[in-house]
C-alpha positions as CSV (number, residue, x, y, z in Angstrom):
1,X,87.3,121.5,62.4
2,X,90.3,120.0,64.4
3,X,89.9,117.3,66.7
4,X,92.8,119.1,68.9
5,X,90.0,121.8,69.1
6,X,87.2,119.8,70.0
7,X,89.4,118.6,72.9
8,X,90.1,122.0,74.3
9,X,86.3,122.8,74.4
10,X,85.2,120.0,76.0
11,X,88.3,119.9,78.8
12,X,87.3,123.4,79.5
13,X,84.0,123.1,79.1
14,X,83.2,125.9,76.3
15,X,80.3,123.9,75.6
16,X,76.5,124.6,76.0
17,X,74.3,123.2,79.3
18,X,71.2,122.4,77.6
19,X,72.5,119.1,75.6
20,X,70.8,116.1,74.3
21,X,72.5,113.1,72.6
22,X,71.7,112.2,69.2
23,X,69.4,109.5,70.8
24,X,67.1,112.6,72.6
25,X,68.2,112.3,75.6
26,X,69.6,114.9,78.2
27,X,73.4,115.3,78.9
28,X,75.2,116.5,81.6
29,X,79.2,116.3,81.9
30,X,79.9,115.5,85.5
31,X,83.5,115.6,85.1
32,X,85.4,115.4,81.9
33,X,87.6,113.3,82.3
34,X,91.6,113.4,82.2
35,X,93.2,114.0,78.8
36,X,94.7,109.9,77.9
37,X,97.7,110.9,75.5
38,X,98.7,107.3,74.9
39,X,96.7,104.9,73.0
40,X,92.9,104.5,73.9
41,X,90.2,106.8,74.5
42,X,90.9,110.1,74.5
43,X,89.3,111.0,77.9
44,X,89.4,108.6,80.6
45,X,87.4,108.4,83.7
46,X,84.9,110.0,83.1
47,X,81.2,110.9,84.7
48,X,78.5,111.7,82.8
49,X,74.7,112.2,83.4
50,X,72.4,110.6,80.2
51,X,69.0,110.6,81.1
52,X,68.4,109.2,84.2
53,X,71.4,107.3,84.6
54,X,75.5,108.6,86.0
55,X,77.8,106.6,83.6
56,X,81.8,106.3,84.3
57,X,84.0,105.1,81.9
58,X,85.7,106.9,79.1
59,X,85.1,109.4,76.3
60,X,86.0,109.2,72.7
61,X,86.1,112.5,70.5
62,X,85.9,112.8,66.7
63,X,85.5,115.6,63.7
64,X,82.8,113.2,62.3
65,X,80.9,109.9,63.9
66,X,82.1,108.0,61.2
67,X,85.8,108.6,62.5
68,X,85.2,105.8,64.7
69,X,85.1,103.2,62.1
70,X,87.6,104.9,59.9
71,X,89.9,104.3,63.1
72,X,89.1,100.8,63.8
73,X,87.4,101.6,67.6
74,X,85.0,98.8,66.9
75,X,87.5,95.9,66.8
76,X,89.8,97.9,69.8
77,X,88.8,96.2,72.8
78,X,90.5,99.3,74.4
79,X,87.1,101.0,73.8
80,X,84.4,99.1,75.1
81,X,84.4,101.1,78.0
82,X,83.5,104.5,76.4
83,X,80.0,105.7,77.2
84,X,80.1,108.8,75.2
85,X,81.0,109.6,71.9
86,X,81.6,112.9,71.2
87,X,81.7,114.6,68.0
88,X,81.4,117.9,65.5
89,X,79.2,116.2,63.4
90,X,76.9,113.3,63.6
91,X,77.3,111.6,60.4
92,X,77.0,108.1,61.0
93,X,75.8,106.2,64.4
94,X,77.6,104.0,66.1
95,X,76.8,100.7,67.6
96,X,74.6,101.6,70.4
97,X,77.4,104.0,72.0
98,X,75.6,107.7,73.3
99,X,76.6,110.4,70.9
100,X,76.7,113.7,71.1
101,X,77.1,116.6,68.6
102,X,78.5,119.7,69.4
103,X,78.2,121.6,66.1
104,X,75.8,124.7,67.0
105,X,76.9,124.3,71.1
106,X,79.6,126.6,71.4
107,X,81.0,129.9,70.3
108,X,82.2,128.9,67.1
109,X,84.4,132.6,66.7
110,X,86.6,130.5,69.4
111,X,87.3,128.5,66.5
112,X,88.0,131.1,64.5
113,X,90.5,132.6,66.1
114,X,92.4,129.3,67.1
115,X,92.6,129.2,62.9
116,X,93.9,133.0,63.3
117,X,96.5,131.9,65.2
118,X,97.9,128.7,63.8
119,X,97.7,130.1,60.3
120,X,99.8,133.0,61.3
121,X,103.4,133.3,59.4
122,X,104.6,136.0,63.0
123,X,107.8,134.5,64.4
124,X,105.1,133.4,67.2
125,X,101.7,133.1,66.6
126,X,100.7,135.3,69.3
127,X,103.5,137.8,69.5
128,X,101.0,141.0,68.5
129,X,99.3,140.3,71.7
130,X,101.4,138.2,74.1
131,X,101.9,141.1,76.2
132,X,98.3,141.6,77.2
133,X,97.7,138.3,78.8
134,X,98.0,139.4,82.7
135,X,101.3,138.9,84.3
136,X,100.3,136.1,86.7
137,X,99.4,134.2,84.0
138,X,102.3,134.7,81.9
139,X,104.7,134.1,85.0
140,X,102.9,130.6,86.4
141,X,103.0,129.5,83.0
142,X,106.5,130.2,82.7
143,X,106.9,128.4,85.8
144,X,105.3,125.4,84.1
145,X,107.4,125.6,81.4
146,X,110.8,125.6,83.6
147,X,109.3,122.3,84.9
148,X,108.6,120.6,82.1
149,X,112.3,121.5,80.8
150,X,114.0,120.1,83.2
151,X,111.7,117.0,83.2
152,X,112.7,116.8,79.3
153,X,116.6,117.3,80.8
154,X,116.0,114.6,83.0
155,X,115.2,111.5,80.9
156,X,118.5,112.8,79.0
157,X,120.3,112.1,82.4
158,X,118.1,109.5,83.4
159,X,119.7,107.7,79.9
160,X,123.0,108.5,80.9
161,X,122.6,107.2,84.6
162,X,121.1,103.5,83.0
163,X,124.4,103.0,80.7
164,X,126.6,103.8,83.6
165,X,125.3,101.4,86.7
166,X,123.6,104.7,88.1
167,X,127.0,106.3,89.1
168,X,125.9,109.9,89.1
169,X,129.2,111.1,89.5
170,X,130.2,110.0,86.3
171,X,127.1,111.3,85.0
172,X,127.8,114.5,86.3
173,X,131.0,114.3,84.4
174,X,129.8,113.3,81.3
175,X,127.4,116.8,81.5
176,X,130.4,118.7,82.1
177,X,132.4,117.8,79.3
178,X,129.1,118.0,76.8
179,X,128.9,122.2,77.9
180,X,132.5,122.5,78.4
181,X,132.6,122.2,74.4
182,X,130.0,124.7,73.7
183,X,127.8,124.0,70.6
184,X,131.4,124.3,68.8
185,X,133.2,121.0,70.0
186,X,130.1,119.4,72.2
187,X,130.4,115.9,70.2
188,X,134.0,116.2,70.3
189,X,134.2,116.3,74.2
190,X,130.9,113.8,74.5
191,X,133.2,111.5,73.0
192,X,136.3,112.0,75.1
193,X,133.8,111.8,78.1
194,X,132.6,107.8,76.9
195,X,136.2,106.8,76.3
196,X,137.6,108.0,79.5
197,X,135.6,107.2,82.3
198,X,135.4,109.5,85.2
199,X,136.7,106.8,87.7
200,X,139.7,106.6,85.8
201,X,140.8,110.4,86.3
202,X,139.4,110.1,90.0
203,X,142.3,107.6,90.6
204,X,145.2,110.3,89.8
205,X,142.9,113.2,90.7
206,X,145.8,113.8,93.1
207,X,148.2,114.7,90.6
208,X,147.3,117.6,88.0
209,X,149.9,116.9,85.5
210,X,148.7,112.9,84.7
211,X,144.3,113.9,84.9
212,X,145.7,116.3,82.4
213,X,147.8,114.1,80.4
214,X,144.7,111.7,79.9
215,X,142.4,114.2,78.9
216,X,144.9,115.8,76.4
217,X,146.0,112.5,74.8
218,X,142.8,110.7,75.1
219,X,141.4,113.7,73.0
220,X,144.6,113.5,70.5
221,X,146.7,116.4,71.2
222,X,149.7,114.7,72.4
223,X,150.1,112.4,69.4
224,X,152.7,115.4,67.7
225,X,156.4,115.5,68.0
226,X,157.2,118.4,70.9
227,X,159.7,120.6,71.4
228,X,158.8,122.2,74.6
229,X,159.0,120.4,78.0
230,X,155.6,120.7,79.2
231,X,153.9,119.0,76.4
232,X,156.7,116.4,76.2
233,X,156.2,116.0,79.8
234,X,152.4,115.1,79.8
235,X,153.2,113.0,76.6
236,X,155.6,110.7,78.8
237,X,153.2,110.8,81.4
238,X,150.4,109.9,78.9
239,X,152.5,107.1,77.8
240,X,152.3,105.2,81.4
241,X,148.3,106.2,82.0
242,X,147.5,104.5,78.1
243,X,149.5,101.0,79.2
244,X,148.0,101.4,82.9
245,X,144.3,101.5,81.8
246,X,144.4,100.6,78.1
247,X,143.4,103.7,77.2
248,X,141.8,104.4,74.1
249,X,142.7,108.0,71.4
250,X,140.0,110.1,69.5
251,X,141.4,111.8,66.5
252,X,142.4,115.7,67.0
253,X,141.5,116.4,63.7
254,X,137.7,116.3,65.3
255,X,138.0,118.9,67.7
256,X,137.3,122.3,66.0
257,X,139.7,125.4,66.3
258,X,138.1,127.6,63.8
259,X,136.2,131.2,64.3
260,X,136.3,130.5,68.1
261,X,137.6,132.6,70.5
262,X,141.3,131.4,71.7
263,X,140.2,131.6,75.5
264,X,137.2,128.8,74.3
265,X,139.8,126.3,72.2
266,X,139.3,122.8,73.6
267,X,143.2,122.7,74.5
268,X,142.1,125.2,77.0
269,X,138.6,123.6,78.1
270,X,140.5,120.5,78.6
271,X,143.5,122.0,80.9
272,X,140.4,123.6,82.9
273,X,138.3,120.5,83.3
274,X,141.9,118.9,84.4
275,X,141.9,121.9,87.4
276,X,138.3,120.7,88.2
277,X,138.9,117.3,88.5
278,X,142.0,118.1,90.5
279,X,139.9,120.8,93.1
280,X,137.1,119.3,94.2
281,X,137.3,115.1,93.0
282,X,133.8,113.9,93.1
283,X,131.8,117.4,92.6
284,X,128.6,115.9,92.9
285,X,128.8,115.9,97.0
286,X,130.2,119.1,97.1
287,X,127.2,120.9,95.3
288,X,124.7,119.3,97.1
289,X,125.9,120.3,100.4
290,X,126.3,124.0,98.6
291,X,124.2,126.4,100.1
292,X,123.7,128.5,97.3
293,X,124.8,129.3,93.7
294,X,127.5,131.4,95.1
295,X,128.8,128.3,96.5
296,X,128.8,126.1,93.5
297,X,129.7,128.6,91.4
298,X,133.1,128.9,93.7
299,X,133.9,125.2,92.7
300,X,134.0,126.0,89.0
301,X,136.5,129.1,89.5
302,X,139.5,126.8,88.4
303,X,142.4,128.5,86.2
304,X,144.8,126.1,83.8
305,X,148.1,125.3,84.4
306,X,151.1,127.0,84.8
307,X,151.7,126.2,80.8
308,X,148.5,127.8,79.9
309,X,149.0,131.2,80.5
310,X,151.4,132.0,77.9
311,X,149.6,129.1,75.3
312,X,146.1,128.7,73.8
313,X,147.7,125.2,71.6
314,X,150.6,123.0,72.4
315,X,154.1,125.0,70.9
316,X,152.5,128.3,70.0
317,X,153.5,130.9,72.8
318,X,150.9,133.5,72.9
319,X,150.8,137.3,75.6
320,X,150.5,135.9,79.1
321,X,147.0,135.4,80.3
322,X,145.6,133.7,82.5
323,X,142.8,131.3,81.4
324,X,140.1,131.3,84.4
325,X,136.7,129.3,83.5
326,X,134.8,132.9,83.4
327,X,131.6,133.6,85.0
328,X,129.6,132.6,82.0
329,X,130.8,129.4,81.3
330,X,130.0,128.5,85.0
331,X,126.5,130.1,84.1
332,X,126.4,127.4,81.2
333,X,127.2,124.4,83.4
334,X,124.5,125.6,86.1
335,X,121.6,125.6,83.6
336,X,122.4,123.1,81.5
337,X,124.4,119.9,83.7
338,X,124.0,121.3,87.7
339,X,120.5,122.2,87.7
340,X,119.1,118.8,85.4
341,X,121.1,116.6,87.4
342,X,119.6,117.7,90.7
343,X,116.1,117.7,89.2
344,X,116.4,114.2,88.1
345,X,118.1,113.4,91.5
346,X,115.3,114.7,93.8
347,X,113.4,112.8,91.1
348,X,114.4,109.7,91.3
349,X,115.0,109.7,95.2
350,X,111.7,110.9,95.2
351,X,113.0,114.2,97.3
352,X,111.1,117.4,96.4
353,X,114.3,119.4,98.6
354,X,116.5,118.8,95.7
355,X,114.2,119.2,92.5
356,X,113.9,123.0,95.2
357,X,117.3,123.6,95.0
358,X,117.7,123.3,91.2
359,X,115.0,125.4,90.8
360,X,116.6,127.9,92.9
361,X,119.9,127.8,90.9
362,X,118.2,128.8,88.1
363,X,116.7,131.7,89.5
364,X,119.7,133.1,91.4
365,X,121.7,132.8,87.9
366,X,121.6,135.1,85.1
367,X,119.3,134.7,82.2
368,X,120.6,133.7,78.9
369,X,121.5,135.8,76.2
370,X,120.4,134.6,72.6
371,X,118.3,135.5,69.7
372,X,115.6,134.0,71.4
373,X,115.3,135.5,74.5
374,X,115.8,138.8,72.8
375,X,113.2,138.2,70.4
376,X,110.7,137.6,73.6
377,X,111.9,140.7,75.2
378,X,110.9,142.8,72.4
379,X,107.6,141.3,72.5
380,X,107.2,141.9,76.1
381,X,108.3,138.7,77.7
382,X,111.9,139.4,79.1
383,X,113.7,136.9,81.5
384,X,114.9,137.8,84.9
385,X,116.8,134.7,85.2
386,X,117.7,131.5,83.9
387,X,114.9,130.1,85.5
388,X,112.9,131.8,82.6
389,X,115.2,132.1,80.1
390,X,114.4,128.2,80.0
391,X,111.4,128.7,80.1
392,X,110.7,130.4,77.0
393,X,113.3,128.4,74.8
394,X,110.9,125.5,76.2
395,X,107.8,127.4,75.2
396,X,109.0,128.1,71.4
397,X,110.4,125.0,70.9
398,X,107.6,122.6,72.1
399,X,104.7,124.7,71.8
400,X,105.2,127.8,69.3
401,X,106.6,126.3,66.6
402,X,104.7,123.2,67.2
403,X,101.5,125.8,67.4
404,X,100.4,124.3,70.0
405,X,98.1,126.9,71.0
406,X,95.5,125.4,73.0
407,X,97.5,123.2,75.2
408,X,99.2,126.7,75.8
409,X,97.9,128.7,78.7
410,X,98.8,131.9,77.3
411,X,97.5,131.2,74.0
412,X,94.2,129.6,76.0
413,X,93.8,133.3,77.4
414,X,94.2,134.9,73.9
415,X,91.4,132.6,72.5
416,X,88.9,133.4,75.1
């Protein structure tokens, strides 16, 4: 027996009516409680009927009886309010704390199949019969789990906003530059982001040619000898931004070049985030008065410099081409800096409007396409959008794999 199981049976009440405690004495759960998952009792505020008298207070659950000792409850003033103990097995009483025993007082196959599942080696535990839990269910849970992503996203941002005086500008920024990398070079332009602030390119947002000598020779590119003009231009111009604002170099031997498409090499990511920062300035206040994704996505269609077209790296001409952030890099930055920086600002400013509208970005923008999602389609769970595309990378990551079954509403459907 689990103790995780013995919680999902008695929150949902899988239990039998006729009970008695170990004393003799008739029980009847008014309300369960709320699940505590800090320390302390496992079920707070709860009201429970024992003999003739309503108790509230809190309710502790164990495999065994004699848990209670084993976990030091008796010296835990955190405990003296429980009024019920609740276990498997009665092995030991307690002090003079109600207990109750719930071995023979439910279906035990329930438990059975909860083994089924979390013993399974499938890629998920349920995958053989995911697709027969009813579509509402699937979908609202789905909808849960898009929630609880972007709460997760949140504190990440939330961490961001603390170390910068709250300037969500900047934050947004420092987003940007993470997914701008890709998985390929996302340290590598974290990095750049913390040792060149966003302020500092906002200052010559004006002028393309020095917010894109900062952010080439802040990330190391313009520390060569050139022979063309361009790149000796922005290395001048470099020169005068380092001494104006003591600006500080990363080494370009960290930026990563290798089995990467030319269109995605950093030189190019950085000559687009320059065209960015040069469009739209502070881009926070320009996608929260967007109407729609359209909108915001129209903010992110920036093309590199003149240079850029015939160049993927400083002094290697290349065909000309020109190097527009495509489509589904701007679908990157939506799901993964746009849409979590909204969330945590209706959030924080306590406004449910703007937590709306990042939830609607994610639904008016494509789903992603990974191993993952692919993996759920074939199983019968395919996203429509990003909004669930989230969803089920957060489902597999912090419940699947965690087989987390029974805090799972799917998986609650499968057991029953």
């Amino acid at each position: 027996m689990r103790e995780e199981f013995l919680y999902y049976i008695w929150e949902n009440r899988l239990i039998d009516k006729d009970l008695k405690t170990a004393e003799g004495e008739a029980v009847d759960v008014v309300a369960t409680g709320y699940r505590n998952t800090d320390s302390g009792p496992d079920f707070l505020e709860a009201k429970i009927q024992i003999g003739d008298k309503l108790w509230a207070g809190h309710v502790e659950l164990h495999v065994k009886s004699s848990d209670w000792k084993r976990h030091g409850h008796q010296n835990d003033k955190a405990y003296k309010n429980v009024i019920l103990h609740v276990v498997y097995e009665n092995d030991l009483q307690v002090n003079d704390i109600p207990t109750l025993e719930l071995k023979g007082h439910f279906d035990e196959t329930l438990f059975a199949q909860y083994q089924k599942l979390i013993s399974s080696k499938n890629w998920i535990p349920c995958e053989k019969s995911i697709a027969k839990v009813p579509v509402f269910t699937r979908l609202s849970w789905l909808d849960r789990m898009t929630v609880e992503r972007l709460e997760s996203k949140s504190e990440i941002v939330t961490k961001i906003l603390e170390a910068n005086q709250f300037d969500w500008e900047d934050a947004l920024y420092k987003l940007l530059m993470r997914y701008f990398g890709l998985k390929v070079n996302n340290e590598a332009f974290e990095y750049l982001a913390n040792i060149l602030p966003f302020k500092t390119l906002l200052k010559h947002a004006d002028n393309l040619v020095q917010v894109e000598a900062m952010l080439m020779g802040c990330a190391g590119f313009l520390e060569a000898d050139f022979t063309e003009e361009y790149p000796m231009l922005l290395k001048r111009e470099f020169a005068v931004m380092r001494a104006k604002f003591n600006l500080l170099t990363m080494p370009a031997e960290r930026w990563k070049f290798m089995r990467m498409r030319p269109s995605n090499f950093p030189t190019i990511r950085l000559a687009q985030m320059a065209q960015l920062i040069h469009k739209n300035g502070c881009l926070l206040s320009k996608i929260k008065a967007a109407k729609d994704t359209d909108e915001v996505k129209a903010l992110f269609d920036v093309e590199a410099s003149e240079y850029w077209k015939t160049h993927y790296r400083f002094e290697f001409p290349a065909e000309s081409r020109p190097k527009h952030l495509g489509d589904a890099t701007a679908d990157v930055l939506m799901i993964n800096a746009v849409a979590p920086l909204l969330f945590c600002y209706g959030k924080l400013h306590k406004d449910e409007s703007v937590c709306e509208t990042a939830l609607q970005f994610l639904e008016d923008t494509d789903a992603e396409d990974n191993t993952i999602i692919r993996h759920f389609a074939s199983y019968g769970l395919k996203a429509e959008n990003a909004m669930q595309s989230q969803a089920l990378l957060h489902l597999i990551n912090i419940y699947c794999k965690r087989k987390r079954c029974l805090e799972c509403r799917i998986g609650a459907v499968l057991l029953r």
